[in-house]
PDB file of N, CA, C, O and CB in Angstrom:
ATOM      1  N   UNK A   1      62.591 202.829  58.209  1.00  0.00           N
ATOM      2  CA  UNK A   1      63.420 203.148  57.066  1.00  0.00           C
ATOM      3  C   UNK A   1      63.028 202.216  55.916  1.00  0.00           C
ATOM      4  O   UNK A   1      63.099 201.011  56.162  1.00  0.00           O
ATOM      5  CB  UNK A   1      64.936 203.016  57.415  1.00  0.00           C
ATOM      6  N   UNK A   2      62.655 202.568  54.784  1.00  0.00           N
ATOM      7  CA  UNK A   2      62.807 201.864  53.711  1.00  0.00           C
ATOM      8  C   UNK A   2      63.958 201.723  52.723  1.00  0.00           C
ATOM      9  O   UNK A   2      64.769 202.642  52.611  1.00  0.00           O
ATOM     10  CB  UNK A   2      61.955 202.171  53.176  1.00  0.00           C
ATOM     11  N   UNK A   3      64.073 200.467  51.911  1.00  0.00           N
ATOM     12  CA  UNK A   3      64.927 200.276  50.741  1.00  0.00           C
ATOM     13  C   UNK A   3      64.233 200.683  49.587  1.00  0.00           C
ATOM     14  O   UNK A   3      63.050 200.730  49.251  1.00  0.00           O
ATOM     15  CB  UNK A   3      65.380 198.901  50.576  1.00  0.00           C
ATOM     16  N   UNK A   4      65.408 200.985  49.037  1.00  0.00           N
ATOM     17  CA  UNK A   4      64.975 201.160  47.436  1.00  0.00           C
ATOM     18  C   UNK A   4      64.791 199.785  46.577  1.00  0.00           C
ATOM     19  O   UNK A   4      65.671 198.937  46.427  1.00  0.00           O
ATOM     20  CB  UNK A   4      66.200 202.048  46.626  1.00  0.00           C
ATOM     21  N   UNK A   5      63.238 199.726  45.950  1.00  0.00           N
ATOM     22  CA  UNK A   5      63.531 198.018  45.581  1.00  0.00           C
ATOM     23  C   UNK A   5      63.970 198.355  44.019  1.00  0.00           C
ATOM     24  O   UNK A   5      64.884 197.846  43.370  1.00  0.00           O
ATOM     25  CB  UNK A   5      61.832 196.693  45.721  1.00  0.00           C
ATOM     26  N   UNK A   6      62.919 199.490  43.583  1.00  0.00           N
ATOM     27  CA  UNK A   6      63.124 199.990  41.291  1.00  0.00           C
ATOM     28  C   UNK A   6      63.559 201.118  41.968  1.00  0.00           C
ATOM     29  O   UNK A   6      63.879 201.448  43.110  1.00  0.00           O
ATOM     30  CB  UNK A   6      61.301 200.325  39.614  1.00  0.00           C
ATOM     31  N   UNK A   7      63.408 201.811  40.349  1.00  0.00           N
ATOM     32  CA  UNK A   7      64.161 203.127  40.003  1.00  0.00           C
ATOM     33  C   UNK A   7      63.083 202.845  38.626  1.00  0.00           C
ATOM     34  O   UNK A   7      63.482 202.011  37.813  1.00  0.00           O
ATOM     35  CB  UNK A   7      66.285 203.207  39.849  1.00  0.00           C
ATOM     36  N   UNK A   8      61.898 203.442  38.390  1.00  0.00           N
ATOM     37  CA  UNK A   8      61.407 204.045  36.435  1.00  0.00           C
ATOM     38  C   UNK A   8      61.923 205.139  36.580  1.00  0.00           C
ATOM     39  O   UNK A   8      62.277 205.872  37.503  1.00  0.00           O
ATOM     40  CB  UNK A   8      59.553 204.343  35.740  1.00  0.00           C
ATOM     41  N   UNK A   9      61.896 205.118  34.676  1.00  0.00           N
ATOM     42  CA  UNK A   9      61.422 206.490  34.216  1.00  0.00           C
ATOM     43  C   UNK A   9      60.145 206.938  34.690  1.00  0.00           C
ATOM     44  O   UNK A   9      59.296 206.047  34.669  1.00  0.00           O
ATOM     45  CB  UNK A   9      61.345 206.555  32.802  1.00  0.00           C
ATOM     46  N   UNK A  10      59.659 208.322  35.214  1.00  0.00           N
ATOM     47  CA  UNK A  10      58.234 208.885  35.037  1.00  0.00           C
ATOM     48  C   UNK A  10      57.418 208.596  33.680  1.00  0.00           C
ATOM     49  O   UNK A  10      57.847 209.153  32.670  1.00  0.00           O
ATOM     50  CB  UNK A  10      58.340 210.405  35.164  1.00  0.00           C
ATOM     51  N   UNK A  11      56.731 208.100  33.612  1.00  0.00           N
ATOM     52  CA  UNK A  11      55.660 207.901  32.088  1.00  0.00           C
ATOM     53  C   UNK A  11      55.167 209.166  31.996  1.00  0.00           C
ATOM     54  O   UNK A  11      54.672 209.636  33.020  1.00  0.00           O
ATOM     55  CB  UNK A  11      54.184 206.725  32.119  1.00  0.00           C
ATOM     56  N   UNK A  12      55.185 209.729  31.153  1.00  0.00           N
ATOM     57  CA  UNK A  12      54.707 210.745  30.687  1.00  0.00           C
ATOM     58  C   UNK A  12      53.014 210.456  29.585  1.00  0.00           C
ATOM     59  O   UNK A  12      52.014 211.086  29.241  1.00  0.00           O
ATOM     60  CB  UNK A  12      56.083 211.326  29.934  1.00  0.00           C
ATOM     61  N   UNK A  13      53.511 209.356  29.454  1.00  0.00           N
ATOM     62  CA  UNK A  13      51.645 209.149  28.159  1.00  0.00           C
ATOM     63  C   UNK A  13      52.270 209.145  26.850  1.00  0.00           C
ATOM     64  O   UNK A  13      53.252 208.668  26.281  1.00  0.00           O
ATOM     65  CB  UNK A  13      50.093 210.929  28.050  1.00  0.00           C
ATOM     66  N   UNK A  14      51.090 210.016  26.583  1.00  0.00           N
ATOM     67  CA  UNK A  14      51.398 210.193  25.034  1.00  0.00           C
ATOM     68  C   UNK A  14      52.189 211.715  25.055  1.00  0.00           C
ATOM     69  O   UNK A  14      52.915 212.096  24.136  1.00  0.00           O
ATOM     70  CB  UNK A  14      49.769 210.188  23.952  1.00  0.00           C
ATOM     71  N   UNK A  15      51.918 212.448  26.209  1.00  0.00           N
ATOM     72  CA  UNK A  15      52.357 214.059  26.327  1.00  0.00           C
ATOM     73  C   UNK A  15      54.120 213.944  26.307  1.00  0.00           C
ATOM     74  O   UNK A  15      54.767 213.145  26.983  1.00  0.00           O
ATOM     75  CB  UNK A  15      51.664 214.910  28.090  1.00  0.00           C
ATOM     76  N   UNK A  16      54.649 214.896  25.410  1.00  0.00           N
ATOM     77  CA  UNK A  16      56.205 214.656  26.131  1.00  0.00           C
ATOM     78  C   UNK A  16      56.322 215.829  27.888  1.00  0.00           C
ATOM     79  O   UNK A  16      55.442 216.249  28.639  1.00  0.00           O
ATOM     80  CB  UNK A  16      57.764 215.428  24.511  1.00  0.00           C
ATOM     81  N   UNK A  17      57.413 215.930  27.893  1.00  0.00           N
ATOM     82  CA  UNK A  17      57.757 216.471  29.094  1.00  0.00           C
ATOM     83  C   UNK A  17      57.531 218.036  28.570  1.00  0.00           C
ATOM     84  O   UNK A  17      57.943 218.249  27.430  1.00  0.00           O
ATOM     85  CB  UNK A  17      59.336 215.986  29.674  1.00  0.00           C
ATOM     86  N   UNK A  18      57.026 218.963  29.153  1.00  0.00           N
ATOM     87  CA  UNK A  18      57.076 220.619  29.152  1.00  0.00           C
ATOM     88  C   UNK A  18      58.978 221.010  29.022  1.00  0.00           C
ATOM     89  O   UNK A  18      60.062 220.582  29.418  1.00  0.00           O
ATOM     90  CB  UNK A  18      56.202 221.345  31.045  1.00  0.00           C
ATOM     91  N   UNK A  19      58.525 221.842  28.385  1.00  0.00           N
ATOM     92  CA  UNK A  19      60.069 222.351  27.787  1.00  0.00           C
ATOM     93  C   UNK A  19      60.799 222.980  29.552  1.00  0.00           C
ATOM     94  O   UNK A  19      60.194 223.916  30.076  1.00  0.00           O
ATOM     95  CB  UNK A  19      59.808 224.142  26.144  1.00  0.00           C
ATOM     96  N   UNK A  20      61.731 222.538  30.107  1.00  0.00           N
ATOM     97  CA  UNK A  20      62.028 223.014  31.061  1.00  0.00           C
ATOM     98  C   UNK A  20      61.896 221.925  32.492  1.00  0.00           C
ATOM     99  O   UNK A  20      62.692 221.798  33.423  1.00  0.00           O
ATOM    100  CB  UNK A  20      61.267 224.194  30.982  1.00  0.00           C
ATOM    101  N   UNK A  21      61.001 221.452  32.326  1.00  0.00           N
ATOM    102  CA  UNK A  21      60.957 220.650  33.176  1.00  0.00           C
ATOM    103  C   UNK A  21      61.821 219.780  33.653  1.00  0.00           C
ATOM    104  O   UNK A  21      62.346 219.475  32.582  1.00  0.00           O
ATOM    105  CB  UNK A  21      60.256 220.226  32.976  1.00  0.00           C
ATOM    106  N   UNK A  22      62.361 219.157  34.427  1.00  0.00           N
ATOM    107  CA  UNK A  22      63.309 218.002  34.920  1.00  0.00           C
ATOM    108  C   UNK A  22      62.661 216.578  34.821  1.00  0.00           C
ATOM    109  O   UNK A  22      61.477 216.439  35.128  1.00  0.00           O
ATOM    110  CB  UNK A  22      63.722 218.247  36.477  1.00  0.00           C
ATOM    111  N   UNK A  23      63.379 215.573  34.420  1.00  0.00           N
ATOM    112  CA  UNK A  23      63.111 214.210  34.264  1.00  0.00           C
ATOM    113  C   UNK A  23      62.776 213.814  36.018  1.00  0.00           C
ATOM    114  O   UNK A  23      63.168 214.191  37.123  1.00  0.00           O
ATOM    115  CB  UNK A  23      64.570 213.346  33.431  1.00  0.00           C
ATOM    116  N   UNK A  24      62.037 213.057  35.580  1.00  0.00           N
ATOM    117  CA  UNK A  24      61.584 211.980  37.224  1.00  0.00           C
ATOM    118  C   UNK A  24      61.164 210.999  37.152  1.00  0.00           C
ATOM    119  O   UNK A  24      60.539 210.649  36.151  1.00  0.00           O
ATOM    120  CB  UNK A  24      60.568 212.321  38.202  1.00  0.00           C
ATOM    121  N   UNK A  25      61.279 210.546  37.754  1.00  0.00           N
ATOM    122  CA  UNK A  25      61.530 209.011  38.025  1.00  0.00           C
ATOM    123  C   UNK A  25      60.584 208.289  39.299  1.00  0.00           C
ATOM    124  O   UNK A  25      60.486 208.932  40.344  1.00  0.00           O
ATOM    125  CB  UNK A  25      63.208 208.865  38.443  1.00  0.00           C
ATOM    126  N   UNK A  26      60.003 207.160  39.205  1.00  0.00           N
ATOM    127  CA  UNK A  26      59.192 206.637  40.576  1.00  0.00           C
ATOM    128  C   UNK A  26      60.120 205.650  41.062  1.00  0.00           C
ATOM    129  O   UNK A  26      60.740 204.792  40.433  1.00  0.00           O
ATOM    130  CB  UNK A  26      57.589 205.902  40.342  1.00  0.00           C
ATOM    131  N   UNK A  27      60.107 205.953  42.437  1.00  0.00           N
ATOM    132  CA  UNK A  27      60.813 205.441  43.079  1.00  0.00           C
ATOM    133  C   UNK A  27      59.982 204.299  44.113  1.00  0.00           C
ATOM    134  O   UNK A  27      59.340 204.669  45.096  1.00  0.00           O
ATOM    135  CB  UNK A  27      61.546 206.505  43.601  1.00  0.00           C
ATOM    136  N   UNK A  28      60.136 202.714  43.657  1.00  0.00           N
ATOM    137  CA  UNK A  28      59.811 202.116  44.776  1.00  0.00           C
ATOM    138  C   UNK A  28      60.194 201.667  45.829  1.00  0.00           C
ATOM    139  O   UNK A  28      61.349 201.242  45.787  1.00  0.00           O
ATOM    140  CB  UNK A  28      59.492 201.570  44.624  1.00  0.00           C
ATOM    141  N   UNK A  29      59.541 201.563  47.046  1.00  0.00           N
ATOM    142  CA  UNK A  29      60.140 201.451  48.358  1.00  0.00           C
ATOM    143  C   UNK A  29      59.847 200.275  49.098  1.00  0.00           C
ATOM    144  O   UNK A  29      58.728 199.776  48.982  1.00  0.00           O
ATOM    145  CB  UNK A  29      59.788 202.506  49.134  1.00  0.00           C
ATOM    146  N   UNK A  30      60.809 199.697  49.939  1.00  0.00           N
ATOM    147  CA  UNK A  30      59.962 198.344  50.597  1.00  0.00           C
ATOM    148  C   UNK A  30      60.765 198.468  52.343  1.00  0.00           C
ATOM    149  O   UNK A  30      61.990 198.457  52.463  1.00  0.00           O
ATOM    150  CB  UNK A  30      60.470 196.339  49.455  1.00  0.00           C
ATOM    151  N   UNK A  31      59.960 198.562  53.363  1.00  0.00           N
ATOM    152  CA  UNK A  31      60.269 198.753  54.936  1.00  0.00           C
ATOM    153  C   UNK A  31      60.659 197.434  54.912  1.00  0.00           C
ATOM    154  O   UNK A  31      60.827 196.612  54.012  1.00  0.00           O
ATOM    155  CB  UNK A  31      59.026 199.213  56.122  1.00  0.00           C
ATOM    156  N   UNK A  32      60.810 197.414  56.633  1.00  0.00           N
ATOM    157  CA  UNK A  32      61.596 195.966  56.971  1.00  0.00           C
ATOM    158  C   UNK A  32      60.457 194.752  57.226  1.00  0.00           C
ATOM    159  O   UNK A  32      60.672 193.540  57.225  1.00  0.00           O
ATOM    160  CB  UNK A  32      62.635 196.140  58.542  1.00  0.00           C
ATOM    161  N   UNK A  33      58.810 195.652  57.508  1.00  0.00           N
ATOM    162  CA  UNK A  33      58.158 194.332  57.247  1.00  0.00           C
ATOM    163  C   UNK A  33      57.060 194.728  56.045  1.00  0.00           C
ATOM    164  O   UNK A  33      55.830 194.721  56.086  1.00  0.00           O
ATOM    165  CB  UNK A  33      57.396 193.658  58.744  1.00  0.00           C
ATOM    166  N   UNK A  34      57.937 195.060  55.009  1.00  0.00           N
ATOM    167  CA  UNK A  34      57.578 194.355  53.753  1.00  0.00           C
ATOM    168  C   UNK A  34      56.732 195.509  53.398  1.00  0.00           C
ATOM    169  O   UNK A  34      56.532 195.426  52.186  1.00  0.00           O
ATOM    170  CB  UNK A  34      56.841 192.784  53.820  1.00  0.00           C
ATOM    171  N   UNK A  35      56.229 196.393  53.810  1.00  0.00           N
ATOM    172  CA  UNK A  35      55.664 196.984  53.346  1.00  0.00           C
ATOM    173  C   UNK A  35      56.082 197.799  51.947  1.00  0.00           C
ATOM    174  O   UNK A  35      57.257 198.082  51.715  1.00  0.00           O
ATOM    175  CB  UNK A  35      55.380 197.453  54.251  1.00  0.00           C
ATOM    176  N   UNK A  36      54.955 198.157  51.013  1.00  0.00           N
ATOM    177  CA  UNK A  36      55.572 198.770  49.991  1.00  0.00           C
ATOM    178  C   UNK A  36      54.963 200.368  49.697  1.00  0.00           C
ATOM    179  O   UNK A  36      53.821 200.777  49.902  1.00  0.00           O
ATOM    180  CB  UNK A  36      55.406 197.786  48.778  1.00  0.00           C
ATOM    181  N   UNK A  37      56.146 201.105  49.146  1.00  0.00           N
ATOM    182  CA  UNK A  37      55.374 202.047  49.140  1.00  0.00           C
ATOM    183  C   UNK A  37      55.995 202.628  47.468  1.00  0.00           C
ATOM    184  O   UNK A  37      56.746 201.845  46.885  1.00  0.00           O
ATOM    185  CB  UNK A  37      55.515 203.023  50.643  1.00  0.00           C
ATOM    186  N   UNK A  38      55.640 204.033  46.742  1.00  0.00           N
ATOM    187  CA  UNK A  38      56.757 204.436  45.734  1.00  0.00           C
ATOM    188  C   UNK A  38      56.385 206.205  45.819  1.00  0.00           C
ATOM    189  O   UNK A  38      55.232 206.536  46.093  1.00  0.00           O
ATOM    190  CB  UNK A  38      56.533 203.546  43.878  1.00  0.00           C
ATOM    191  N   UNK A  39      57.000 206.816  45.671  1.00  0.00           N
ATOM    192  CA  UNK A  39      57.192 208.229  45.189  1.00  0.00           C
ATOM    193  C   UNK A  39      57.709 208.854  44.119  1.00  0.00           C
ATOM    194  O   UNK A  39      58.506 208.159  43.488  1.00  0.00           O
ATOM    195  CB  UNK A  39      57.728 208.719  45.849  1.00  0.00           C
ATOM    196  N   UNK A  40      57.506 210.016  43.674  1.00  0.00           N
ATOM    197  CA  UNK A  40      57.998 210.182  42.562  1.00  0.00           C
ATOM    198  C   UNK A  40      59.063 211.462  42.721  1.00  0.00           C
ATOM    199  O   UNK A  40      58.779 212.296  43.581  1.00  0.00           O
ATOM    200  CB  UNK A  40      56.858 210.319  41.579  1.00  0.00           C
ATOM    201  N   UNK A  41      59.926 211.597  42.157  1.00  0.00           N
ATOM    202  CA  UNK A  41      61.321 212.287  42.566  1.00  0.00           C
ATOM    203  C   UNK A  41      62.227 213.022  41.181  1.00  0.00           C
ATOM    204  O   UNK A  41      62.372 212.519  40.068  1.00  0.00           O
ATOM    205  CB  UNK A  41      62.356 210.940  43.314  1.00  0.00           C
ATOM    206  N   UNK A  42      62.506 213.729  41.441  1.00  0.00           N
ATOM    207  CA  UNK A  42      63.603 214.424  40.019  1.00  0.00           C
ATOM    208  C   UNK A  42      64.730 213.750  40.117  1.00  0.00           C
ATOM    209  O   UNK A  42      65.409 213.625  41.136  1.00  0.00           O
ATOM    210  CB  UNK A  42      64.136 216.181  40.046  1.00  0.00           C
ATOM    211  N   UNK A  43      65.050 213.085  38.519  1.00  0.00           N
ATOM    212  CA  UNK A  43      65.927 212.006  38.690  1.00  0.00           C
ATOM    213  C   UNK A  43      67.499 212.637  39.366  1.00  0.00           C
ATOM    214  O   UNK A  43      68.339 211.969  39.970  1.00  0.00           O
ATOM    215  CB  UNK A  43      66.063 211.242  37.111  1.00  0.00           C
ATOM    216  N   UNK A  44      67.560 214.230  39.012  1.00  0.00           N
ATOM    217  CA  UNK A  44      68.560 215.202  39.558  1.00  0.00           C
ATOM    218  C   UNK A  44      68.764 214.775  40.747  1.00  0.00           C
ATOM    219  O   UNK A  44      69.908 214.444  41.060  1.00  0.00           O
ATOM    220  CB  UNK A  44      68.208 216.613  39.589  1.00  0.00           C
ATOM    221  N   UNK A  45      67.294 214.652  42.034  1.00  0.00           N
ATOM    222  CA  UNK A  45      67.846 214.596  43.504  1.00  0.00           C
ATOM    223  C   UNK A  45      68.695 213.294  43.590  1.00  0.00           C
ATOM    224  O   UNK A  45      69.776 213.230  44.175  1.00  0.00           O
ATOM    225  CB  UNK A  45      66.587 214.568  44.684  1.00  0.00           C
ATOM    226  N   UNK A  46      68.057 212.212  42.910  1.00  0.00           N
ATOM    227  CA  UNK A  46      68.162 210.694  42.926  1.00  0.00           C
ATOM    228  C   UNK A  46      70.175 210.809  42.847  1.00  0.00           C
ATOM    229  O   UNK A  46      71.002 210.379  43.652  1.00  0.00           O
ATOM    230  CB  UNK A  46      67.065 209.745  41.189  1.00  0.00           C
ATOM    231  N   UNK A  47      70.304 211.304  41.988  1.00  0.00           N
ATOM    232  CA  UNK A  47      71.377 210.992  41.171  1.00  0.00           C
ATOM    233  C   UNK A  47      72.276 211.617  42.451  1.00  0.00           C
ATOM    234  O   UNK A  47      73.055 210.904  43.085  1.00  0.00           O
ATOM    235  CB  UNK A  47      71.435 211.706  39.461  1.00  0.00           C
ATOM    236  N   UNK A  48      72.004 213.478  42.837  1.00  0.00           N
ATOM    237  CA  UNK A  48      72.889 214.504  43.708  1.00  0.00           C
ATOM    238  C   UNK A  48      72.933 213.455  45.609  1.00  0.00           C
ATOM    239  O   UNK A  48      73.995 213.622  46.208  1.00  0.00           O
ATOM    240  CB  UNK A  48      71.700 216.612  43.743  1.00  0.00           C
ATOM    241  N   UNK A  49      72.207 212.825  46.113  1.00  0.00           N
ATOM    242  CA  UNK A  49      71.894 212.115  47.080  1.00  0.00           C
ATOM    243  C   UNK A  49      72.433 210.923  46.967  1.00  0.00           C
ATOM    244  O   UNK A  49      72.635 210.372  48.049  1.00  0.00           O
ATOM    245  CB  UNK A  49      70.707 212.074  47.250  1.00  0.00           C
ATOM    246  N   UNK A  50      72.904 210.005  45.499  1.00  0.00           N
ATOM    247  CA  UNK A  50      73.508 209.050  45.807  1.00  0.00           C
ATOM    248  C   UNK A  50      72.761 207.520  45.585  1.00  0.00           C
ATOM    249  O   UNK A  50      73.253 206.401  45.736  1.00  0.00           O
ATOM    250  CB  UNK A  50      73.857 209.390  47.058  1.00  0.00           C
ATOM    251  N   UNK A  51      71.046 208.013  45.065  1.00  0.00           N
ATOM    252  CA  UNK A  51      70.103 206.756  45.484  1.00  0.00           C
ATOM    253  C   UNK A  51      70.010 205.894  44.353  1.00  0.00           C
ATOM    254  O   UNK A  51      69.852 206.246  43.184  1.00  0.00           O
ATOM    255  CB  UNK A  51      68.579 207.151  45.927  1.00  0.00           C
ATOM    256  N   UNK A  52      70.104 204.920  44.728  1.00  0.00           N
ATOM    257  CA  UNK A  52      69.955 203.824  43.812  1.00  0.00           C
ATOM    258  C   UNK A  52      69.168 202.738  43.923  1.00  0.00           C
ATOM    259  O   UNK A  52      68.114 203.120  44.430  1.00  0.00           O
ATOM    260  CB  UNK A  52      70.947 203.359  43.639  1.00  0.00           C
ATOM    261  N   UNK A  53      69.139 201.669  43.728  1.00  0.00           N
ATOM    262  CA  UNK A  53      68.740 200.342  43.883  1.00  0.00           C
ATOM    263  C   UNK A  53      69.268 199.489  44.854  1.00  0.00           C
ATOM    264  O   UNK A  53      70.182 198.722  44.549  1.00  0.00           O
ATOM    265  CB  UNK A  53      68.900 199.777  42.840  1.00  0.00           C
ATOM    266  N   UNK A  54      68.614 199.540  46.465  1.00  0.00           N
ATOM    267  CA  UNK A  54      69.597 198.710  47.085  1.00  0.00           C
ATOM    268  C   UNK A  54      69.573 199.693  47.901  1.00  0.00           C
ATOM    269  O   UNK A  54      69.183 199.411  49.034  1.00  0.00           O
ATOM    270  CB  UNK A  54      70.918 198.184  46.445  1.00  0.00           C
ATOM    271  N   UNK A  55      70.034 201.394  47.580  1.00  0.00           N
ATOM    272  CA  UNK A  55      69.919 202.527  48.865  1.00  0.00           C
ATOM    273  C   UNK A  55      68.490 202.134  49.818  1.00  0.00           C
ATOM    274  O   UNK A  55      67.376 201.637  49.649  1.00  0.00           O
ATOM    275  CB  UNK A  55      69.703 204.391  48.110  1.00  0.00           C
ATOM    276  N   UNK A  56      69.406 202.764  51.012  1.00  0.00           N
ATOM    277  CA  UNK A  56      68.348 203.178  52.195  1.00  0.00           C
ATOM    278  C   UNK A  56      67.847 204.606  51.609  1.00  0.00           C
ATOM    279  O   UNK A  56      68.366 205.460  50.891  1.00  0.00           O
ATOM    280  CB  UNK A  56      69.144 203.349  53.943  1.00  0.00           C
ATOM    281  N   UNK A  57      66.468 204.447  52.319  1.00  0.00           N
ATOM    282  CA  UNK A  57      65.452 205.827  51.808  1.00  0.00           C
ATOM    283  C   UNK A  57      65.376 206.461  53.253  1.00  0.00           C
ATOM    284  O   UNK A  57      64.956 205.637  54.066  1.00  0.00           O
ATOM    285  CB  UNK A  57      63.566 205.390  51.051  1.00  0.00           C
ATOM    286  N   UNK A  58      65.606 207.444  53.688  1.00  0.00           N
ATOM    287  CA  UNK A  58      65.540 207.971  54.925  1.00  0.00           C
ATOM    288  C   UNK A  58      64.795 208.945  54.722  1.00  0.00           C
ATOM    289  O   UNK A  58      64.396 209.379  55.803  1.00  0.00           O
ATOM    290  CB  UNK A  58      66.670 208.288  55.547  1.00  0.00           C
ATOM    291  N   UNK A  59      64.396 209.523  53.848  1.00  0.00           N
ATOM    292  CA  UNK A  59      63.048 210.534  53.535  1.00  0.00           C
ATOM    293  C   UNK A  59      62.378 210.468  54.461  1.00  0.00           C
ATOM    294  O   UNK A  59      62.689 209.657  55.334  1.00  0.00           O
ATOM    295  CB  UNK A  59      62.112 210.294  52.409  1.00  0.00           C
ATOM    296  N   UNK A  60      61.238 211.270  54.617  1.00  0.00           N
ATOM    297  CA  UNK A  60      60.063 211.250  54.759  1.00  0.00           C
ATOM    298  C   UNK A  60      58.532 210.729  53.835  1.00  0.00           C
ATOM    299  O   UNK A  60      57.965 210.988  52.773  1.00  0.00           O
ATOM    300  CB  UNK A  60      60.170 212.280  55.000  1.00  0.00           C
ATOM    301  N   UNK A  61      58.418 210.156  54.620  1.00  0.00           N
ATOM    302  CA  UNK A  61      57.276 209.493  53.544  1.00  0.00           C
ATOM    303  C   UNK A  61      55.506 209.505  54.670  1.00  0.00           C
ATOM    304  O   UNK A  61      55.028 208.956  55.662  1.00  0.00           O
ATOM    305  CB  UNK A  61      58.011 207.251  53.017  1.00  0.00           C
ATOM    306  N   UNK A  62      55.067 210.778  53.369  1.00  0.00           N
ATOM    307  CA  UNK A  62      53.516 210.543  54.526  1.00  0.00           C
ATOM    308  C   UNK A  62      52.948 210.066  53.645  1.00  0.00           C
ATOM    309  O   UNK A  62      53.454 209.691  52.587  1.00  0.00           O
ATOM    310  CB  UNK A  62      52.500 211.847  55.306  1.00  0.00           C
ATOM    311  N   UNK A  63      51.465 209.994  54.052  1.00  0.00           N
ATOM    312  CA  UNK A  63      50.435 209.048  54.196  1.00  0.00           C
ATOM    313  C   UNK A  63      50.020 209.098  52.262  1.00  0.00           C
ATOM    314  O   UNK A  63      49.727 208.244  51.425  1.00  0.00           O
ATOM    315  CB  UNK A  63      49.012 209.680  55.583  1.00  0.00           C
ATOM    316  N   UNK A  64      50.185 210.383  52.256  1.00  0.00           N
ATOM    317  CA  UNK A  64      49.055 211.001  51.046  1.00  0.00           C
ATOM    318  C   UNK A  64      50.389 210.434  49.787  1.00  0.00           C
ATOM    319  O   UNK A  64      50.034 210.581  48.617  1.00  0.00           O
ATOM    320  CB  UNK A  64      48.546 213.428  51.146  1.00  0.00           C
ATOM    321  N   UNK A  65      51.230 210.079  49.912  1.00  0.00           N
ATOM    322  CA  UNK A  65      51.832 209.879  48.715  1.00  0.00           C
ATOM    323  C   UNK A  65      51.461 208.322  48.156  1.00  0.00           C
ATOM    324  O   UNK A  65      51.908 207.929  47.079  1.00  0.00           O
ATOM    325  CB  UNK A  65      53.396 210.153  48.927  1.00  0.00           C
TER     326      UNK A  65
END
């Protein structure tokens, strides 16, 4: 299981966001030995799930992210 260590905004660049699209956010992660990992997520799920800074991440997390 990992913790949530941040919460960004998604950087977008210089591009803004496509009309329609949902805001997201990278989410970084840290296991119990330390490992780190981050994903990127619609700040919608973040918010409807409860996750914050400090939440447990019980996701799934493979290799390729």
């Amino acid at each position: 299981m990992y913790t949530v260590t941040h919460i960004y905004e998604a950087d977008f660049g210089c591009e803004e966001r496509v009309d329609g699209a949902k805001a997201k956010c990278v989410v970084y992660l840290e296991d119990e030995n330390g490992r780190q990992r981050h994903v990127e997520v619609e700040d919608e799920w973040l918010t409807a799930n409860g996750i914050e800074e400090g939440s447990s991440w019980k996701e799934n997390i493979t290799d390729e992210v």
